[in-house]
Structure formats: C-alpha cells, structure tokens
N, C-alpha and C positions, 0 to 999 in steps of 0.2 A: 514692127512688133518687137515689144523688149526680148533679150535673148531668153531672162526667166520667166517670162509668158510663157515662150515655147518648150521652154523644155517642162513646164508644168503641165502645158499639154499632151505632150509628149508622153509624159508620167501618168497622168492619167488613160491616159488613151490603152500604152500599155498594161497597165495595171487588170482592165476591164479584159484585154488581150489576154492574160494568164488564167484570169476564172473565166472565161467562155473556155478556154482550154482543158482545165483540169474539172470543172461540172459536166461540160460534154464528154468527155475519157471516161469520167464517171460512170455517166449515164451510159453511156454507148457500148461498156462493158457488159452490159446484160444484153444486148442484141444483139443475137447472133449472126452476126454478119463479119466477114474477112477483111472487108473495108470500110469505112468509118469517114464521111465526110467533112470535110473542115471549112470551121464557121469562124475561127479565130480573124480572118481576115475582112469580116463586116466593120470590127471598129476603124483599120487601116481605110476602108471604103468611104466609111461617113469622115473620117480626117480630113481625107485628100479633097472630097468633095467642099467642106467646111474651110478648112484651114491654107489648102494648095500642095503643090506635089512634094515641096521642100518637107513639109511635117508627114505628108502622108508616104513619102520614100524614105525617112527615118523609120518612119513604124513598119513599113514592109521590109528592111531590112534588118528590125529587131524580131518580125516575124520570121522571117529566115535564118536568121543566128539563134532563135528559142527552138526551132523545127534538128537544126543542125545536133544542138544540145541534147534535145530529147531523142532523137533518132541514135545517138550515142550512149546516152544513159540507158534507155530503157531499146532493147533491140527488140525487133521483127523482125519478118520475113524479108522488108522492104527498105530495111534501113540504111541500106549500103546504096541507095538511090537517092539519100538526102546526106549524108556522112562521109565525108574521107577517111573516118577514122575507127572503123570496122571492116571488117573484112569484104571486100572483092569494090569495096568503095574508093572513089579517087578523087583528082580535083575538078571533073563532070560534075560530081556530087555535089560540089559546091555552087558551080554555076546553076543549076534545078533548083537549087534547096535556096540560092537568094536571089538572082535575077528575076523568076516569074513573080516572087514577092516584090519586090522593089517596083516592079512596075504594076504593084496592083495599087501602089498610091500616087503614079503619076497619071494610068489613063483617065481613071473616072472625073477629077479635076478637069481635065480637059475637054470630055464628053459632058459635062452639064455645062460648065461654060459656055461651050460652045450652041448645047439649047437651051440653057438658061430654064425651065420651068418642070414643070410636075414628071412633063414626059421625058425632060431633059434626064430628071433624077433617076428614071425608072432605068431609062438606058444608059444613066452611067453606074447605078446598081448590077446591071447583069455585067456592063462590060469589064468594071472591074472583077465580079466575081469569073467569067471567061476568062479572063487574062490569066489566073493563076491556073485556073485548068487546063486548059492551052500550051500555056508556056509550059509549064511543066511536064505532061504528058507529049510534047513535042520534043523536048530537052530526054523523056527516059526514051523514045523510040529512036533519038539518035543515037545519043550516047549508049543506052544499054539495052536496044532494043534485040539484039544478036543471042541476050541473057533468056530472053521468056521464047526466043522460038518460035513457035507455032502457034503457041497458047496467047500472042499479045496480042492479037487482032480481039481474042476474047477478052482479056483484061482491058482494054481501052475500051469497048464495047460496053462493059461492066460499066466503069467509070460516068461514061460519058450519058449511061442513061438513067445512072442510078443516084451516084453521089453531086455530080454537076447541077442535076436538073433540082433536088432538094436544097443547094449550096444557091444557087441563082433567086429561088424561094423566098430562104431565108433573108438572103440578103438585100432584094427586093423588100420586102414586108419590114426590117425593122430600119434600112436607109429610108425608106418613105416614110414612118414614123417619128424618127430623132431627127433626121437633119432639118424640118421647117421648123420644130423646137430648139435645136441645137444653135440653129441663123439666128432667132429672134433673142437668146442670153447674148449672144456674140456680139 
C-alpha cells in the first residue's frame, strides 16, 4: 500500500473518529448520567478489521492521544485517569489512556482473520470493543484503584453493565454493517 493511501486512510478514519466524539458529547449531555459510553472506537474497529493492525494501531493511538487532550482540556471527575497533566494524574495515565487503545486496532484484525466470515466479524466487533473496556478498567484498578476505595467494586459494576454492554452493541451493529461495504470499495 502506497504510504499516501494510508495516511488518507488514516485521515479519514480519524476525521469520522472526532464527530462520533463531539455528536455523541453532544448528545449524551442531556442524559443524565455520570458516565457516558464511548463509541469513538468503532471506526478504529472497522480499520483494523479492513485495513490490518498497522492502520488500525495508528488510529488507536490517535484515539488515545485525542482522549489524553480532551481529558486535559475539558476536566472531570475522572480525568486524572486518562491525563498526566492534571492533578493527582501521572504516567499510569498515560499507559490507560493509550495502550487499551492501541490495541483495540490490533485484536479485532486478528480475531476475523482468524474466523474469516459473518461470525468472525461479530467476534472481532465485541472483542475489539472488550479490549478497551478491559484494558482500561484493568489499568484504573491497578493503578488507581486504592483512589475509589470501597466504592470501586461499585464503579466497575456500573461500567461493566451498563456502558460496555451498549459500546459492544453499538459496535457490533454498525462493524456488521460498513465492513462487508467498506471490503467490496476496497
């Protein structure tokens, strides 16, 4: 692949990456809820799938460096779990906020390859979307799990039944949709 293929891919891929981000912020501002699930990482999913781990680990890595930014820019309660550079955050912060990324565009490549068809897609739709919930909520209960105390068995609880299970969803239903279109322009 020519190098300007990719980084056109790349480009776009990202591009699609910041308005699923800032529509969903949007939107997800009138729902009253403390946490907010993230779908930004279905285009890194259909890449990896599409293109292989090389484009879809660039894109999780600019998922990780846009997370790191925003977690900076705009603070929360929770920012210092993706940010080194707010208060009580360090360089833990950084390993959460890019390593579960980064490898959300190397496993899914390798879980449809590996089953190659419909059902392939399905399971490398969830496993990618797991891998960032995972890694990451594995990454804050080491790193800063000493921070929530008590309360974290409840917060991972939260997570795991509420935003993973609609992030697995979504990103099943629109990977099964664009990647058998996305293969046949390809």
């Amino acid at each position: 692949m020519k190098k300007s293929t990719a980084i056109s891919r790349i480009a776009i891929f990202f591009a699609v990456m910041l308005t699923i981000h800032f529509v969903t912020s949007f939107i997800l501002e009138f729902v009253p809820s403390g946490i907010q699930p993230t779908l930004v990482h279905i285009p890194v999913v259909i890449a990896s799938v599409i293109y292989g781990p090389r484009i879809g680990a660039i894109l999780g890595l600019l998922m990780g460096l846009f997370s790191v930014t925003m977690n900076t820019l705009v603070l929360t309660p929770a920012s210092f779990l993706f940010s080194p550079f707010v208060s009580h955050g360090n360089l833990y912060s950084l390993i959460i906020a890019l390593v579960p990324r980064i490898l959300i565009g190397v496993t899914p490549y390798f879980v449809y390859r590996w089953l190659h068809n419909r059902t392939g897609l399905v399971t490398a739709a969830i496993v990618g979307s797991m891998t960032n919930t995972i890694f990451v909520l594995l990454g804050i209960y080491i790193f800063f799990g000493n921070i929530y105390g008590g309360s974290f068995q409840h917060f991972l609880a939260l997570i795991l039944t509420t935003n993973s299970l609609i992030e697995v969803i979504a990103t099943v239903l629109v990977a099964t949709a664009a990647v058998p279109t996305l293969e046949r322009l390809k």
